[in-house]
N, C-alpha and C positions, 0 to 999 in steps of 0.2 A: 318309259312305260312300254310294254308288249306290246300295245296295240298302238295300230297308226294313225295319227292324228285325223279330221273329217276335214280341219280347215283352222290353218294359223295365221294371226292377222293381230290387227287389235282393235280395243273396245276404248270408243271415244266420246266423253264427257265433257260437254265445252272443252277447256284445254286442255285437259288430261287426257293422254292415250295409254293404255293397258295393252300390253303383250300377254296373249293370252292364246293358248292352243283350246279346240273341239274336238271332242271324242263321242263316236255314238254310244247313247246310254243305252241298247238293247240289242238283241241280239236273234238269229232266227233256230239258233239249234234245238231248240223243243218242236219244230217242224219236220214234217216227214213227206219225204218229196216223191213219185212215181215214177217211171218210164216205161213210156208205151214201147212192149217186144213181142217180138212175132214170134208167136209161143210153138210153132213146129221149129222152128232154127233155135230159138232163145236167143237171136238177137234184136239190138237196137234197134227201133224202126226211127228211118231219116225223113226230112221232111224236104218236097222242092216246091220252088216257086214257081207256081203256074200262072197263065191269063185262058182265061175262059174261051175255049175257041183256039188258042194258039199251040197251047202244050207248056212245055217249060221253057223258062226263059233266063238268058244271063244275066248276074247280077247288076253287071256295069251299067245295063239299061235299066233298071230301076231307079225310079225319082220320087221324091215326096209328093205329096197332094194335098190339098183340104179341098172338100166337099163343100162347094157353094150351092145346089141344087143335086134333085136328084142323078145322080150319074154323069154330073157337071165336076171339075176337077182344076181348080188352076194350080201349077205346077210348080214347085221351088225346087233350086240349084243348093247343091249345098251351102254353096259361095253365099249367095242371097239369103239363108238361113242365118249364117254365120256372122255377115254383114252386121243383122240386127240385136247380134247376144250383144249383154251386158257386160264388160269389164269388170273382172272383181280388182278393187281397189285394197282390199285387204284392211277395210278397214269397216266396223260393224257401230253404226253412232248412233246412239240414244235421245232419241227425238221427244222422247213421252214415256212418262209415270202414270199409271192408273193403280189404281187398287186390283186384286188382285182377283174378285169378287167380280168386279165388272164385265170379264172375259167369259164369254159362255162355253161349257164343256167341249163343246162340238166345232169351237174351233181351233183347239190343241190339234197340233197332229204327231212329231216327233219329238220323243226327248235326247238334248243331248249335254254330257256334261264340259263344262269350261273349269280352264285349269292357268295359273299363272304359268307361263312360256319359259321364266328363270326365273332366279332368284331378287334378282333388282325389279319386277315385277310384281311378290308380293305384299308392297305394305299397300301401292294401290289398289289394287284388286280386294284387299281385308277392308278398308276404309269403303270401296263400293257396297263390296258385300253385309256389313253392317250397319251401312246406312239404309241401305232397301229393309236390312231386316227392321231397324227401328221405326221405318216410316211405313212398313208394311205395305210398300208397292211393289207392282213389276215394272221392269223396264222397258221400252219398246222401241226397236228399231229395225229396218232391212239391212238385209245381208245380201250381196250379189255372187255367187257362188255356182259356178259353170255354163253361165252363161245367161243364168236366169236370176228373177230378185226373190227374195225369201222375205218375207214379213216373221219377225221373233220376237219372243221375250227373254225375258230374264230375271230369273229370282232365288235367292238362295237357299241352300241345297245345304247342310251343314258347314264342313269347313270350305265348302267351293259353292260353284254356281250352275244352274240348270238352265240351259236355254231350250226355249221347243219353238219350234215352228208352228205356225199359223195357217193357217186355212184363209185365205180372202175370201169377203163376203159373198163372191157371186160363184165360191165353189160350192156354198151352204145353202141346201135348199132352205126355204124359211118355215119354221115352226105350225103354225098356225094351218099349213095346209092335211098339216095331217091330225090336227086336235081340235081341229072346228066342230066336228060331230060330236065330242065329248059333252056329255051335257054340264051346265053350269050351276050346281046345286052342294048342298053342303048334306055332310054326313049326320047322322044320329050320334048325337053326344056320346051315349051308350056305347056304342062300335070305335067312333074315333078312339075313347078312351081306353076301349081293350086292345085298337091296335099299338097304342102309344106303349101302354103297357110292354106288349109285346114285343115292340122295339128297345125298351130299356132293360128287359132281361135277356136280349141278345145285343145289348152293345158293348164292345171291348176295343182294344187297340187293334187296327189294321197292321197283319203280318203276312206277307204274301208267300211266304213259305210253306203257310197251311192249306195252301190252294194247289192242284192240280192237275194239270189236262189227262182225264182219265181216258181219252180219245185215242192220244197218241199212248199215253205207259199201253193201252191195248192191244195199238196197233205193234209196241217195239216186242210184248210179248209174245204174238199171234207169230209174227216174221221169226223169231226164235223158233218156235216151237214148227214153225211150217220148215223154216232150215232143216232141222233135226229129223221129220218125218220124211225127208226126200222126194216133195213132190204130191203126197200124199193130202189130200184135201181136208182143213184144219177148220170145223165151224165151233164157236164158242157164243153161249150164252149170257150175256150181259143184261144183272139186274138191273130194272130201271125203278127206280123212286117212285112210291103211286103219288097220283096227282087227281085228287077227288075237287070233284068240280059242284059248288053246290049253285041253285039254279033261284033261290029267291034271299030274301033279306032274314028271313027264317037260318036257312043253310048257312049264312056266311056269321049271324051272330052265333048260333052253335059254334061253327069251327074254330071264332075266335075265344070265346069262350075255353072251348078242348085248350087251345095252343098255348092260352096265359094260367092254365089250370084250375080255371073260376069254376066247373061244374062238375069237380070232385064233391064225390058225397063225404060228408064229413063222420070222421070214426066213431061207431056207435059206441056210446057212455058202455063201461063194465058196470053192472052191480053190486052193489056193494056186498061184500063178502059177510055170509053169514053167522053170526057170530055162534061157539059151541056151546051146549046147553049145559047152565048152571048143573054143578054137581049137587047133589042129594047130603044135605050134611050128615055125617055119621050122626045114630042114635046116640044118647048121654046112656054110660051107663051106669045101672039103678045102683045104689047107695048101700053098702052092706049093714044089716040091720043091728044095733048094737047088742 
């Protein structure tokens, strides 16, 4: 593979161990990065490290800190940092199955994909991976990886395996702090029902190709086109989507209404077409007299 592995090791199952390589599944080139330049020179501006009062200072005297009070700082060696990393053992073992349902959104954080290491590696890794699919779980275990431990899962991914990274609980602030105000009441059948609507005539299969950061395609145009003018100051107009805001229970059943097309008037009936008036039957004519 092009790319270089994130971390090779294996994936251990009671007594089965799995040689299996990490690859990250993402990537940052849809990002568009800045640097600050000193726009009479047009160069780079550098940054030094100061102490307030002192001026700048050399690197070699700088040391870590955490903040035990205000402006309180106990002090770590590298040594003593280092002392405490974790060992990776190179080996990533599955301590727990849950359903897959049970992990809240918010505690994914990275995806990456797992790949058998060689060939004597995949009939384990197909027999993993099919058994999670049958049983519909994820897998769960730590990973110790540069020095720190990673909480993961693992679930399959088509013909391979997707592990992501975890968030431990006390990285997550908890829910309820911010949905307490929410009042606790149920919709108008009426409304749920148009929104429901509304949701099944926009539902379709997830393809992420049809999405795109109009942010950056504007920034990579805007940066073209200011190339090309030499300096010349480049402002562009970017439509924005209206976004009507309706203000009572009135406003929001119209809109749903508008959205599901429930308050189309319906096509006025044509009349029925006129029919042409009977013709006049010719006079008989009179009988010649014998």
């Amino acid at each position: 593979m092009a790319a270089r592995a994130y971390w090779q090791g294996q994936i251990r199952l009671a007594l089965v161990s799995i040689p299996v390589e990490v690859y990250s599944a993402t990537k940052s080139g849809a990002s568009i990065s800045f640097r600050q330049i000193h726009e009479p020179s047009g160069k780079r501006i550098n940054y030094e490290k100061v102490v307030q009062g002192i001026g700048p200072v050399d690197r070699d005297d700088i040391v870590k800190g955490y903040e035990i009070s205000k402006g309180n700082y106990v002090l770590l060696d590298e040594d003593e940092i280092e002392a405490v990393k974790i060992e990776s053992k190179k080996t990533l073992e599955l301590v727990q199955f849950v359903d897959a349902n049970d992990i809240d959104v918010f505690y994914f954080e990275k995806p990456y994909y797992v790949v058998p290491a060689d060939d004597l590696a995949n009939e384990a890794f197909i027999v993993l991976r099919e058994a999670l699919k049958q049983a519909k779980k994820v897998a769960i275990g730590q990973l110790a990886l540069r020095g720190r431990e990673y909480l993961v899962s693992l679930k399959p991914c088509g013909k391979g395996i997707v592990m992501e990274t975890l968030r431990y609980e006390d990285e997550v602030r908890a829910a309820q702090e911010y949905f307490k105000d929410i009042p606790d009441e149920k919709p108008a059948k009426e409304m749920l029902g148009l929104a429901k609507t509304l949701i099944d005539k926009k539902t379709a299969p997830f393809d992420a190709g049809e999405y795109h950061d109009r942010y950056v395609e504007a920034l990579h145009s805007l940066i073209e086109k200011k190339a090309k003018a030499k300096g010349k100051k480049v402002l562009e107009d970017v439509e924005e989507p209206e976004t009507g805001r309706g203000s009572n229970v009135i406003d929001l059943m119209a809109a749903l209404k508008r959205s599901v097309g429930d308050d189309k008037k319906p096509a006025a009936k044509k009349a029925p077409a006129k029919k042409a008036p009977a013709k006049k039957a010719a006079p008989a004519k009179a009988k010649k007299s014998a």
